[in-house]
Biopython code that builds the backbone (N, CA, C, O; Angstrom):
import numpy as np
from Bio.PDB.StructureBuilder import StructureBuilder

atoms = [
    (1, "UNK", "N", (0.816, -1.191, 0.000)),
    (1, "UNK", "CA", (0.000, 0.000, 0.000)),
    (1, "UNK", "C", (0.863, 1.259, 0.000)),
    (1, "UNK", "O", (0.538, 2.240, -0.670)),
    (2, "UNK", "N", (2.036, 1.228, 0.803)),
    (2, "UNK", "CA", (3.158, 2.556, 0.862)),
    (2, "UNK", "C", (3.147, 2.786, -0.636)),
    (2, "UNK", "O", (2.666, 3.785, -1.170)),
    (3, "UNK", "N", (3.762, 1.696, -1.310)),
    (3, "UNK", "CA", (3.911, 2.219, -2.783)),
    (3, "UNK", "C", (3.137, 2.702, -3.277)),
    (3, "UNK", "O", (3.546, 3.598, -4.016)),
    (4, "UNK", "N", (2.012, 2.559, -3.263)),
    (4, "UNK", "CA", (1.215, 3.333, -4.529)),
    (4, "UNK", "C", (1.143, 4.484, -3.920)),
    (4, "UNK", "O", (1.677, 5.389, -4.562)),
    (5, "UNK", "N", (0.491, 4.920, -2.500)),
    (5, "UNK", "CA", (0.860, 6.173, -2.141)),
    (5, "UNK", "C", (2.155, 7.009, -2.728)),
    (5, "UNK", "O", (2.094, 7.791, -3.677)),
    (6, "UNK", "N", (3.216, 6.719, -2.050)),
    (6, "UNK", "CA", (4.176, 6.980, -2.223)),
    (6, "UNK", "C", (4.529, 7.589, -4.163)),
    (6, "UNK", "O", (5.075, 8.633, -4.522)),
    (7, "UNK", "N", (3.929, 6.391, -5.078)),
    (7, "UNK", "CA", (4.101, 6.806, -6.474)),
    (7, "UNK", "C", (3.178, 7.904, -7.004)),
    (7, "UNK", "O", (3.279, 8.431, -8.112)),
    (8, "UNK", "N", (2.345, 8.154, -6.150)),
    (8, "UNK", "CA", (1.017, 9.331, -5.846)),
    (8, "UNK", "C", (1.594, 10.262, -5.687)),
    (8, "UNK", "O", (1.852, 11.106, -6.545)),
    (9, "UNK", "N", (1.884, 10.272, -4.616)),
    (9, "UNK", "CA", (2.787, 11.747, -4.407)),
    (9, "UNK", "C", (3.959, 11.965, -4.994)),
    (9, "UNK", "O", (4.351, 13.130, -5.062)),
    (10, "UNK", "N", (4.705, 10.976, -5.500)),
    (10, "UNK", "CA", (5.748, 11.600, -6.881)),
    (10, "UNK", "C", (5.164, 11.584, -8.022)),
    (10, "UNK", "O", (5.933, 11.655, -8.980)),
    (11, "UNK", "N", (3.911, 11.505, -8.283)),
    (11, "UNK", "CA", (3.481, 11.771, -9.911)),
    (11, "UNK", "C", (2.884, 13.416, -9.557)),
    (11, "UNK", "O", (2.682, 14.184, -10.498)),
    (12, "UNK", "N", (2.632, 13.855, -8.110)),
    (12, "UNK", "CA", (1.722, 14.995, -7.687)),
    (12, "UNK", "C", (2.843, 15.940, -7.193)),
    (12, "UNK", "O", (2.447, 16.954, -6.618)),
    (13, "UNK", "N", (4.478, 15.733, -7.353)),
    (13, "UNK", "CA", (5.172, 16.588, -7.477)),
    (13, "UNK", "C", (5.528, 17.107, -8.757)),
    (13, "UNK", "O", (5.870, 18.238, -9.105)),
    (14, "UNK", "N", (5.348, 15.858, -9.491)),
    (14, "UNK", "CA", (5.397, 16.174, -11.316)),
    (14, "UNK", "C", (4.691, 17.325, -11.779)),
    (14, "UNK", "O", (5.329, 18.294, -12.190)),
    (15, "UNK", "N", (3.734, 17.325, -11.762)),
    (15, "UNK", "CA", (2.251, 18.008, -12.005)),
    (15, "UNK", "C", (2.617, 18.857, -11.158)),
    (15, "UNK", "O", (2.344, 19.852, -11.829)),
    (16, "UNK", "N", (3.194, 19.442, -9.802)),
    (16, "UNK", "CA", (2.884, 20.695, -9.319)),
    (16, "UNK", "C", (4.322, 21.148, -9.922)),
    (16, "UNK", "O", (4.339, 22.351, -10.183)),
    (17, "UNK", "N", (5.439, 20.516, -10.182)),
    (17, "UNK", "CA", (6.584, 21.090, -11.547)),
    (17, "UNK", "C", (5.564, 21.846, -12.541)),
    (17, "UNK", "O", (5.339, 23.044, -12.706)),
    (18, "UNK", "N", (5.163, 20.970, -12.992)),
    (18, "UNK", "CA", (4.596, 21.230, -14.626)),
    (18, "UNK", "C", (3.902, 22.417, -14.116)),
    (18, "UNK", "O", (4.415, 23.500, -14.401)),
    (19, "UNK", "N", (2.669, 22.413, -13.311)),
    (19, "UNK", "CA", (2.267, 23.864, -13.117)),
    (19, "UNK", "C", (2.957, 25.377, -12.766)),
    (19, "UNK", "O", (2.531, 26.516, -12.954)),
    (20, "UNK", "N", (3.983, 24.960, -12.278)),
    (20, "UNK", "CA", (5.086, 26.117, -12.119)),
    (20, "UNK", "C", (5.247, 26.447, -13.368)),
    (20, "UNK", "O", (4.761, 27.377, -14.011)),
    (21, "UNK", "N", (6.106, 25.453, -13.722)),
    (21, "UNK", "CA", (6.312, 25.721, -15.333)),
    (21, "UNK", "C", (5.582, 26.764, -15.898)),
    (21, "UNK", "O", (5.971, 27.895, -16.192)),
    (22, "UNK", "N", (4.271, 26.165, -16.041)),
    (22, "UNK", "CA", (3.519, 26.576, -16.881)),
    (22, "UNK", "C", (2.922, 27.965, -16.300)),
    (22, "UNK", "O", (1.885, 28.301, -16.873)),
    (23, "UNK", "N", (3.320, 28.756, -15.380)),
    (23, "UNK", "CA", (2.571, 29.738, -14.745)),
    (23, "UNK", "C", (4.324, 30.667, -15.033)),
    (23, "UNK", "O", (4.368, 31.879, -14.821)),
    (24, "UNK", "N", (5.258, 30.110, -15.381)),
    (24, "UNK", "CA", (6.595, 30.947, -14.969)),
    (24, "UNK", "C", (6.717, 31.269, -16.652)),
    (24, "UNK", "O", (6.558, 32.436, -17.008)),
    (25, "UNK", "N", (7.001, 30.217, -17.676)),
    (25, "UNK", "CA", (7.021, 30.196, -18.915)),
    (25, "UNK", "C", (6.230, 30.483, -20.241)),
    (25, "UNK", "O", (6.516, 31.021, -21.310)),
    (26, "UNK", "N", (4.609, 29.628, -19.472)),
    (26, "UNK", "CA", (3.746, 29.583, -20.547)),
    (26, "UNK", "C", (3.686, 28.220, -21.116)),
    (26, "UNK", "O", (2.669, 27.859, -21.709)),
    (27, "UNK", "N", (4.775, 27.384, -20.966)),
    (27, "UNK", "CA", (5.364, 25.868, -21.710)),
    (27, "UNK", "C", (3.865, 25.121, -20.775)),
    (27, "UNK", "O", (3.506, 25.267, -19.607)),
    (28, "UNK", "N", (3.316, 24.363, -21.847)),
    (28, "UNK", "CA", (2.276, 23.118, -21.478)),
    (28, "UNK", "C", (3.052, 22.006, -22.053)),
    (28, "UNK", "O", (3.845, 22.141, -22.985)),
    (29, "UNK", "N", (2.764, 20.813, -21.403)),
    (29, "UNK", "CA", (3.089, 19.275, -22.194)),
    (29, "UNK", "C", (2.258, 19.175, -23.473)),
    (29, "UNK", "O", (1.052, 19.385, -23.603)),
    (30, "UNK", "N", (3.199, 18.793, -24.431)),
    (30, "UNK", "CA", (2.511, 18.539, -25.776)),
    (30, "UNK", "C", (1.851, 18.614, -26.281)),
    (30, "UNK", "O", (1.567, 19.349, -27.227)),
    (31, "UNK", "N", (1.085, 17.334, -25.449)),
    (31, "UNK", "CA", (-0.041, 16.639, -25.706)),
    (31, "UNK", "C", (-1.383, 17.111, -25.275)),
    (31, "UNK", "O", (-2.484, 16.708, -25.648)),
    (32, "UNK", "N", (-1.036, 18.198, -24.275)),
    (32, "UNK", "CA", (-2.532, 19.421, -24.107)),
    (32, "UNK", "C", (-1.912, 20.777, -25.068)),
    (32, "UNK", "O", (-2.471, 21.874, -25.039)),
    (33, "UNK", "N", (-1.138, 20.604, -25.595)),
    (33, "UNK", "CA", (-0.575, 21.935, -26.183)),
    (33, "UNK", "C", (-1.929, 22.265, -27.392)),
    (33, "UNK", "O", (-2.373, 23.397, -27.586)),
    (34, "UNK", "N", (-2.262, 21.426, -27.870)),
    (34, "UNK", "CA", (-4.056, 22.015, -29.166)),
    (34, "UNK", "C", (-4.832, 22.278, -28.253)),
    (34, "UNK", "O", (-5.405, 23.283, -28.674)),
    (35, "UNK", "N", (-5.301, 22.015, -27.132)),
    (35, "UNK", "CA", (-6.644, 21.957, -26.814)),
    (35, "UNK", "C", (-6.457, 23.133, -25.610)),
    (35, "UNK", "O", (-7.521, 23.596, -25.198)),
    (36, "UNK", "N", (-5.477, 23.554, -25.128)),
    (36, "UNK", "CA", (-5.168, 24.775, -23.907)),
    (36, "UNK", "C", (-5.417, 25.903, -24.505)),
    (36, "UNK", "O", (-4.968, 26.012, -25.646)),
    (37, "UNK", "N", (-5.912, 26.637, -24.134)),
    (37, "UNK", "CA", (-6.436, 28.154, -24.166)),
    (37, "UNK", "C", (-5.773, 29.341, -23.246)),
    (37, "UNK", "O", (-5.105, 30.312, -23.603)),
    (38, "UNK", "N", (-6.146, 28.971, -22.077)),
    (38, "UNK", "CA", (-5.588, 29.956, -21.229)),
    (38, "UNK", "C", (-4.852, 28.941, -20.079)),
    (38, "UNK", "O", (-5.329, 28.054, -19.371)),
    (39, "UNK", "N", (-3.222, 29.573, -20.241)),
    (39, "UNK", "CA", (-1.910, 28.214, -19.811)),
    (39, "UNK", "C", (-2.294, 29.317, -18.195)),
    (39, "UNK", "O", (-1.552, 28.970, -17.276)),
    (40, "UNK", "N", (-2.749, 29.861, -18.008)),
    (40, "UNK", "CA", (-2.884, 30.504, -16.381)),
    (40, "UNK", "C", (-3.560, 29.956, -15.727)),
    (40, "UNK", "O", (-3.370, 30.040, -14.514)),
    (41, "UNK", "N", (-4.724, 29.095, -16.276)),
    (41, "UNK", "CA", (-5.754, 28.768, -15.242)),
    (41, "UNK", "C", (-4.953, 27.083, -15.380)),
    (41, "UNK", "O", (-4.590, 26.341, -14.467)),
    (42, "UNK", "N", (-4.883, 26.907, -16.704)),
    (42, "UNK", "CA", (-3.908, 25.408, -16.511)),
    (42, "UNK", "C", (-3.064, 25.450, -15.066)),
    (42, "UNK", "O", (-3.205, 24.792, -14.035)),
    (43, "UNK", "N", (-2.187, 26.439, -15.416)),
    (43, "UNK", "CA", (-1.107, 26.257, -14.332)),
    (43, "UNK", "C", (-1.746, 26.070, -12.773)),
    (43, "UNK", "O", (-1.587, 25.093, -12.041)),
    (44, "UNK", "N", (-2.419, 27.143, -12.525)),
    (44, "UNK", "CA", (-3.143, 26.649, -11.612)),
    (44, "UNK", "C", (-3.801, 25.776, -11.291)),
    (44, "UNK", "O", (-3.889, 25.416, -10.117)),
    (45, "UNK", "N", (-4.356, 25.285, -12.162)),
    (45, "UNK", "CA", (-5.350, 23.671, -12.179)),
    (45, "UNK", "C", (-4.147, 22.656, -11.553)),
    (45, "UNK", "O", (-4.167, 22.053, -10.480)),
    (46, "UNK", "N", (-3.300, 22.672, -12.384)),
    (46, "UNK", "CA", (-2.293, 21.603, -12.140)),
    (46, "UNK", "C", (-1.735, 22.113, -10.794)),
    (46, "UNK", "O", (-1.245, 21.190, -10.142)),
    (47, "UNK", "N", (-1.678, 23.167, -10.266)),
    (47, "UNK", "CA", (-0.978, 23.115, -8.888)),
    (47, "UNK", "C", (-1.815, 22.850, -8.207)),
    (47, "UNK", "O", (-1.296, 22.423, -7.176)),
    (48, "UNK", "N", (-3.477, 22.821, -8.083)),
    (48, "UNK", "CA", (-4.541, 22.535, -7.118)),
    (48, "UNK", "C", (-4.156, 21.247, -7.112)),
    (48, "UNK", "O", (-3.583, 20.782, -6.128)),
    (49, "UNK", "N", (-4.438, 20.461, -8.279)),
    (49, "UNK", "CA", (-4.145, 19.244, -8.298)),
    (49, "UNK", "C", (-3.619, 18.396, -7.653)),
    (49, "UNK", "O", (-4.095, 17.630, -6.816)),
    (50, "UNK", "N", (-2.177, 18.562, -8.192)),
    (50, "UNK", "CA", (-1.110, 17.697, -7.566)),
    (50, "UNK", "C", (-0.579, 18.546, -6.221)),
    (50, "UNK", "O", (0.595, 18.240, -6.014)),
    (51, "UNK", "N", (-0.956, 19.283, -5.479)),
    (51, "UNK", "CA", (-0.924, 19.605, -4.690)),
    (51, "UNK", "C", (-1.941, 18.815, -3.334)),
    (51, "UNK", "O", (-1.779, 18.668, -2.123)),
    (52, "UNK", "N", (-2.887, 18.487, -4.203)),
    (52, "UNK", "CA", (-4.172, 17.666, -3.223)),
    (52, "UNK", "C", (-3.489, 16.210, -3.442)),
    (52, "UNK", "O", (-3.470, 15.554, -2.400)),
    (53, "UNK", "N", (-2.905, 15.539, -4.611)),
    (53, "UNK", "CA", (-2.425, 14.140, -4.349)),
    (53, "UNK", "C", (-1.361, 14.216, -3.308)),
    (53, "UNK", "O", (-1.438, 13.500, -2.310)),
    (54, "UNK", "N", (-0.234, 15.162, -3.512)),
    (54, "UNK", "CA", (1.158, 14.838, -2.644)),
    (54, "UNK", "C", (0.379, 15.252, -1.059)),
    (54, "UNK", "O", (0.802, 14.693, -0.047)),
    (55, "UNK", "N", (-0.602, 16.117, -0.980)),
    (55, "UNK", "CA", (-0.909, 16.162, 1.009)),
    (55, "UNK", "C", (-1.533, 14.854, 1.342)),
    (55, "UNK", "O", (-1.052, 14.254, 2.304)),
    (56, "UNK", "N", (-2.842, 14.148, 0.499)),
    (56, "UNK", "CA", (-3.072, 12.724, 0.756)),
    (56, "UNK", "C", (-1.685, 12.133, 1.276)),
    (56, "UNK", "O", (-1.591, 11.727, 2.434)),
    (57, "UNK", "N", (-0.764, 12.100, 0.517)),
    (57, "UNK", "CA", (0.672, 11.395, 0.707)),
    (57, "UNK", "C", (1.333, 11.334, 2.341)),
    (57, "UNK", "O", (1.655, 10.492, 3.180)),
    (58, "UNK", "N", (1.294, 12.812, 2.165)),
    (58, "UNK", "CA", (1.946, 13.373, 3.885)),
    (58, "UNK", "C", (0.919, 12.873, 4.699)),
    (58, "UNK", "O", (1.248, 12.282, 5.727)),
    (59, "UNK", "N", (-0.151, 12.993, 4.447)),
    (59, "UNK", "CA", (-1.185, 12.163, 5.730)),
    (59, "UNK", "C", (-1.152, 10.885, 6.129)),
    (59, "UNK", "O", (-1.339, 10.479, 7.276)),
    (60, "UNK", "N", (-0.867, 10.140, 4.998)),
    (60, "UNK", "CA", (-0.794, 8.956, 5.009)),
    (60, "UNK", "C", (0.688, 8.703, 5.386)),
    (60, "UNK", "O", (0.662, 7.776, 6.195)),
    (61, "UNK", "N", (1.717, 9.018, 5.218)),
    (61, "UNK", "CA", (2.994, 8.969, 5.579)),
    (61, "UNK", "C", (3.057, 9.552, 7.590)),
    (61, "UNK", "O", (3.729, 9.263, 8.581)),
    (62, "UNK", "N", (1.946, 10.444, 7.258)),
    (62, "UNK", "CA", (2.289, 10.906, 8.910)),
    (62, "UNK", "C", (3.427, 11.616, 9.176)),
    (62, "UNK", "O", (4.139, 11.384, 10.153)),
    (63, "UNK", "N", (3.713, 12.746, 8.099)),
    (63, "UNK", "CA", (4.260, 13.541, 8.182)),
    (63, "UNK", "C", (3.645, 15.111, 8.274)),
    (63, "UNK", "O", (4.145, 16.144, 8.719)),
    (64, "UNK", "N", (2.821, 14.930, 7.885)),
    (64, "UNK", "CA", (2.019, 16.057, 7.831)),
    (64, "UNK", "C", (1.100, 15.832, 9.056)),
    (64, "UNK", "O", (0.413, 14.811, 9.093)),
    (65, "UNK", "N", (1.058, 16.683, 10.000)),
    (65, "UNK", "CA", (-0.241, 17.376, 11.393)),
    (65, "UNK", "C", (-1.813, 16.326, 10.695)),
    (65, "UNK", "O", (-2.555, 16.459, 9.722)),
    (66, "UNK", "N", (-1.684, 15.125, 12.065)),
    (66, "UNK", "CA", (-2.632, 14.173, 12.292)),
    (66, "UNK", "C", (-4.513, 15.071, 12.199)),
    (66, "UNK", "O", (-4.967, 15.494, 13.262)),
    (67, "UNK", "N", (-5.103, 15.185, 11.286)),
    (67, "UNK", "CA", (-6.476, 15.839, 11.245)),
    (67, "UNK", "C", (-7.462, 14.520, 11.052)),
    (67, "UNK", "O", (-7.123, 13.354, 10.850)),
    (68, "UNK", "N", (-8.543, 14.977, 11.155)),
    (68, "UNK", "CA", (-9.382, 14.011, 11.220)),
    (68, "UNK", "C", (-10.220, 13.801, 9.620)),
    (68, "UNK", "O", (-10.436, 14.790, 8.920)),
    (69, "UNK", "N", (-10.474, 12.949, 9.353)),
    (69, "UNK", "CA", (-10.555, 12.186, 8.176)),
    (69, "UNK", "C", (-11.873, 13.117, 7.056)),
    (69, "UNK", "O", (-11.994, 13.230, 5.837)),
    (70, "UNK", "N", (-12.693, 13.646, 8.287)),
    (70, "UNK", "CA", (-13.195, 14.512, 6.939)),
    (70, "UNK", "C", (-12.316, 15.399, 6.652)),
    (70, "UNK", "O", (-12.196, 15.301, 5.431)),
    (71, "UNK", "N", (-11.684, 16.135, 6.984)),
    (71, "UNK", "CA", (-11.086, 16.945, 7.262)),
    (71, "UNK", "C", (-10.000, 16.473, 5.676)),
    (71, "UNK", "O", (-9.988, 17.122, 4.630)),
    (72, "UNK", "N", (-9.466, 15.627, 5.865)),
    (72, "UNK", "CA", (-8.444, 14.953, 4.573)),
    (72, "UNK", "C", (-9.555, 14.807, 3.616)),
    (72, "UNK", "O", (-9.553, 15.291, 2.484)),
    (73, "UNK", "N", (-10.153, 14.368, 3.944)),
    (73, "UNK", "CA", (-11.375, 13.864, 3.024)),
    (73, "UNK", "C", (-11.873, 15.295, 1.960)),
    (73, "UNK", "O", (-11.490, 15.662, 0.849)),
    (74, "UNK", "N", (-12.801, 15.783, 2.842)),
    (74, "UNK", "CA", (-13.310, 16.777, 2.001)),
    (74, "UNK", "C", (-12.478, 18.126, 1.667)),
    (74, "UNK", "O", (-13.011, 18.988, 0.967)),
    (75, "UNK", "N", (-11.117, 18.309, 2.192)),
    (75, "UNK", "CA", (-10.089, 19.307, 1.651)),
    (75, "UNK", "C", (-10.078, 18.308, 0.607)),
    (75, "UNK", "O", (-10.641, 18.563, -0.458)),
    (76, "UNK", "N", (-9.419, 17.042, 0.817)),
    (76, "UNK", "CA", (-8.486, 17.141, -0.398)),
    (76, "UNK", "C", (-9.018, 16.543, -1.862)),
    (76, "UNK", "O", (-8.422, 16.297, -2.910)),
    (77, "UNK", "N", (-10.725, 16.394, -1.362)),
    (77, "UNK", "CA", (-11.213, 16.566, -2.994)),
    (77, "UNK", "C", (-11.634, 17.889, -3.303)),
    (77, "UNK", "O", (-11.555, 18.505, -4.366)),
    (78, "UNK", "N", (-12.158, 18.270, -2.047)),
    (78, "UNK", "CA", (-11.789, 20.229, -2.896)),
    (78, "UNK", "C", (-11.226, 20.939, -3.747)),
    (78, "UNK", "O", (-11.566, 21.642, -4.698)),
    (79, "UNK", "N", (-9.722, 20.448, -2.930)),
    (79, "UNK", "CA", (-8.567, 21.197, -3.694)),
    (79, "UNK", "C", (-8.623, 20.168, -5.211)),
    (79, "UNK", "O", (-8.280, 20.830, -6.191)),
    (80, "UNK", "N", (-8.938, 18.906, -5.495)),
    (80, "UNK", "CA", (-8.938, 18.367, -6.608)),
    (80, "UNK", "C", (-9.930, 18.501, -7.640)),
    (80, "UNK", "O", (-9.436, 18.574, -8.765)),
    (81, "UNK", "N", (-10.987, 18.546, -7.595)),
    (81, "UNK", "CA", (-12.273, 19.059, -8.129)),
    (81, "UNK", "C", (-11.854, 20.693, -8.449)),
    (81, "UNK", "O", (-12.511, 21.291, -9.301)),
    (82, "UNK", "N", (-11.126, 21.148, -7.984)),
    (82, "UNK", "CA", (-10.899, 22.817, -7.816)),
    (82, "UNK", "C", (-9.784, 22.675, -9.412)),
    (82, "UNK", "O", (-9.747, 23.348, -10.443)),
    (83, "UNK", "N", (-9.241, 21.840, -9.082)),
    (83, "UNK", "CA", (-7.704, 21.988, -10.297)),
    (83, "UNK", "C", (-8.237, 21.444, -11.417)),
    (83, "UNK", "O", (-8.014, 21.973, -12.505)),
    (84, "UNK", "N", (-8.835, 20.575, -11.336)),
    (84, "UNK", "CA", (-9.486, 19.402, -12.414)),
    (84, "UNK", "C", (-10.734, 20.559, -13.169)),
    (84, "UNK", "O", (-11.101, 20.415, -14.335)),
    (85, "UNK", "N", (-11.157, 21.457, -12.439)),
    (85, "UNK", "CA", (-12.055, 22.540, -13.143)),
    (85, "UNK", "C", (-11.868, 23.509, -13.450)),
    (85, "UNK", "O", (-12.582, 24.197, -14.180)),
    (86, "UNK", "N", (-10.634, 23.854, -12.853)),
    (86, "UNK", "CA", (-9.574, 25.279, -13.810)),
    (86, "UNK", "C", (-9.191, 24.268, -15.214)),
    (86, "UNK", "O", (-9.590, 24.537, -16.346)),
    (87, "UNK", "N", (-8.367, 23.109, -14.881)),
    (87, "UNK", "CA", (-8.262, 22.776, -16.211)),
    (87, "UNK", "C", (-9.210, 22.348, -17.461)),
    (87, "UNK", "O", (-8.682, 22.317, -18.572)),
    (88, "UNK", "N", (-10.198, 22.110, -17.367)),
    (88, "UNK", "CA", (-11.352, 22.688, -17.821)),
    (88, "UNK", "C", (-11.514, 23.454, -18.332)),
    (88, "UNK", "O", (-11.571, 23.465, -19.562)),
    (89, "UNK", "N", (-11.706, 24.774, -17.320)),
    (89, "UNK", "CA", (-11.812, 25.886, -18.042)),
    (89, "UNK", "C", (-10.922, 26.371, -18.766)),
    (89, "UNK", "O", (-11.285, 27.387, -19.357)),
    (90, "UNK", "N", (-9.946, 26.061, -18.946)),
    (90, "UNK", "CA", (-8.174, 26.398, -19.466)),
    (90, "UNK", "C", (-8.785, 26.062, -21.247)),
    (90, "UNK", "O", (-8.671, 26.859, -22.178)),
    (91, "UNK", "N", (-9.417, 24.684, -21.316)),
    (91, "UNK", "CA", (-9.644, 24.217, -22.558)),
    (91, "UNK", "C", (-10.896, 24.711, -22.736)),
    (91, "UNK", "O", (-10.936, 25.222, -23.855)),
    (92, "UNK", "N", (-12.224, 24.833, -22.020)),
    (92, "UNK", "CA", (-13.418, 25.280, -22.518)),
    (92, "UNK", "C", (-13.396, 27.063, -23.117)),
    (92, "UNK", "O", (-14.126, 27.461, -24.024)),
    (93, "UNK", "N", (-12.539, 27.809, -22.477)),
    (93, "UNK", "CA", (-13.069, 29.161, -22.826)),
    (93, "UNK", "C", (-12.264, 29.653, -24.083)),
    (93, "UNK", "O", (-11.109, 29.471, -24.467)),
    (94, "UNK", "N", (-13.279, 30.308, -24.538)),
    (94, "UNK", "CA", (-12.207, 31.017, -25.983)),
    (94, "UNK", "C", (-11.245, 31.766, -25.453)),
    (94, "UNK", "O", (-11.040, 31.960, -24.255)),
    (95, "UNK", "N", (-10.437, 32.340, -26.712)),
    (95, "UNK", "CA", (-9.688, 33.425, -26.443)),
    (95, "UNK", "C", (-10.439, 34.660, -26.690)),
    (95, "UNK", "O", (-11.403, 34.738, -27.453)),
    (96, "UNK", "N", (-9.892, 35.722, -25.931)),
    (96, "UNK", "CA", (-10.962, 37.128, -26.283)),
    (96, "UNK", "C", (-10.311, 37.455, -27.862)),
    (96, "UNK", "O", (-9.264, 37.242, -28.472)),
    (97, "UNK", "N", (-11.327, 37.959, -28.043)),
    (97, "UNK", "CA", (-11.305, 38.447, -29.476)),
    (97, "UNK", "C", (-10.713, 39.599, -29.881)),
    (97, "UNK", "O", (-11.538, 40.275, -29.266)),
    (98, "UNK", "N", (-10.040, 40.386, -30.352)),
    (98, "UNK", "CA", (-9.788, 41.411, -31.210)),
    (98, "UNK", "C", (-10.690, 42.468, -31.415)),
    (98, "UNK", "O", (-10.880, 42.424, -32.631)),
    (99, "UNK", "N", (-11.273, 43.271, -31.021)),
    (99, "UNK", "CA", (-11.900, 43.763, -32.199)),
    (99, "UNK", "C", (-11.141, 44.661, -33.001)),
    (99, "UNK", "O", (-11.908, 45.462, -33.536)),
    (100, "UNK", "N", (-9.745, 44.894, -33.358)),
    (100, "UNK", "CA", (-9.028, 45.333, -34.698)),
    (100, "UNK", "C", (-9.330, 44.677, -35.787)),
    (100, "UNK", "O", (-9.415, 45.230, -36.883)),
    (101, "UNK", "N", (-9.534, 43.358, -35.580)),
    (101, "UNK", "CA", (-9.798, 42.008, -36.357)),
    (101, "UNK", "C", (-11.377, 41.538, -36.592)),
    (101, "UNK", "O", (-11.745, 40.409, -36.918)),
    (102, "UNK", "N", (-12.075, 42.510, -36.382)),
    (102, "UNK", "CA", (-13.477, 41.657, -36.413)),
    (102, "UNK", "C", (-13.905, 42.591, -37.404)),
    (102, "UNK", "O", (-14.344, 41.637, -38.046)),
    (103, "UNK", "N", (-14.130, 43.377, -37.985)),
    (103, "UNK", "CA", (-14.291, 43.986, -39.120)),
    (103, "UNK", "C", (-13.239, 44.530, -40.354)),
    (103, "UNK", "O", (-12.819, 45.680, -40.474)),
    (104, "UNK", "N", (-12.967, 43.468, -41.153)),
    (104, "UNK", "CA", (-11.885, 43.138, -41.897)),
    (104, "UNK", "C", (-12.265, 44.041, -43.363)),
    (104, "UNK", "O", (-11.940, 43.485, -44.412)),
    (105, "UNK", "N", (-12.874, 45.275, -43.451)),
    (105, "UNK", "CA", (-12.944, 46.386, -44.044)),
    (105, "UNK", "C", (-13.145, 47.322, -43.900)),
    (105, "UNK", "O", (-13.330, 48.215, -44.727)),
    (106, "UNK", "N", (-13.165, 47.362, -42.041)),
    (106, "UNK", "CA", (-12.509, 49.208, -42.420)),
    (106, "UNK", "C", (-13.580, 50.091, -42.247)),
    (106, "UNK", "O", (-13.377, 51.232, -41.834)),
    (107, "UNK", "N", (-14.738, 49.667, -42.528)),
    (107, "UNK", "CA", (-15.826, 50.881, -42.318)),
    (107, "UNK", "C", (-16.122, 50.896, -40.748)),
    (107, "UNK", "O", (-16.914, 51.713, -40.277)),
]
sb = StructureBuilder()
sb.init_structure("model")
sb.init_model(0)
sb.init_chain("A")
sb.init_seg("    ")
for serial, (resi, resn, name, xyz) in enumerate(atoms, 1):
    if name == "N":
        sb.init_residue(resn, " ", resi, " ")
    sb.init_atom(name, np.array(xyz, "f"), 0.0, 1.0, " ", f" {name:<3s}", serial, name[0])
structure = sb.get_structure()
């Protein structure tokens, strides 16, 4: 059981990398690179995220201040439902528009 925890919270340091990244640079992984819109709310998504897998981790490791189980419980799908719906919105919203560009003659 340690292990999979344990591989939890190093895939949820990955992901809170990548969100730095992506909040310092602008750089997304690849493979969301078509479908990202706005890399700000990404970045953030991904730090809610993997920020809520690696504290599961510390709780369970017992490194992190002993709280009581709702308490782990309903923070830390908060904070996950919270990242998982910025990234979402990262891909659902357009980009704002121009209007230099929306009337392409001038009158």
């Amino acid at each position: 059981m340690t292990w999979a925890v344990g591989t939890g919270a190093l895939l949820g340091l990955v992901v809170i990398a990548s969100g730095i990244v992506t909040l310092r640079t602008g750089w997304i992984v690849p493979t969301a690179r078509r479908h990202v819109t706005r890399p700000a709310l990404h970045g953030l998504g991904a730090l809610l995220t993997g920020s809520s897998v690696v504290l599961q981790g510390l709780f369970s490791f017992r490194i992190a201040p002993n709280v009581s189980w709702e308490v782990r419980f309903f923070g830390g799908n908060a904070l996950l439902f919270g990242g998982l719906l910025l990234i979402a919105l990262s891909q659902l919203l357009a980009l704002p528009r121009n209007r230099d560009h929306t009337d392409p003659s001038g009158i």
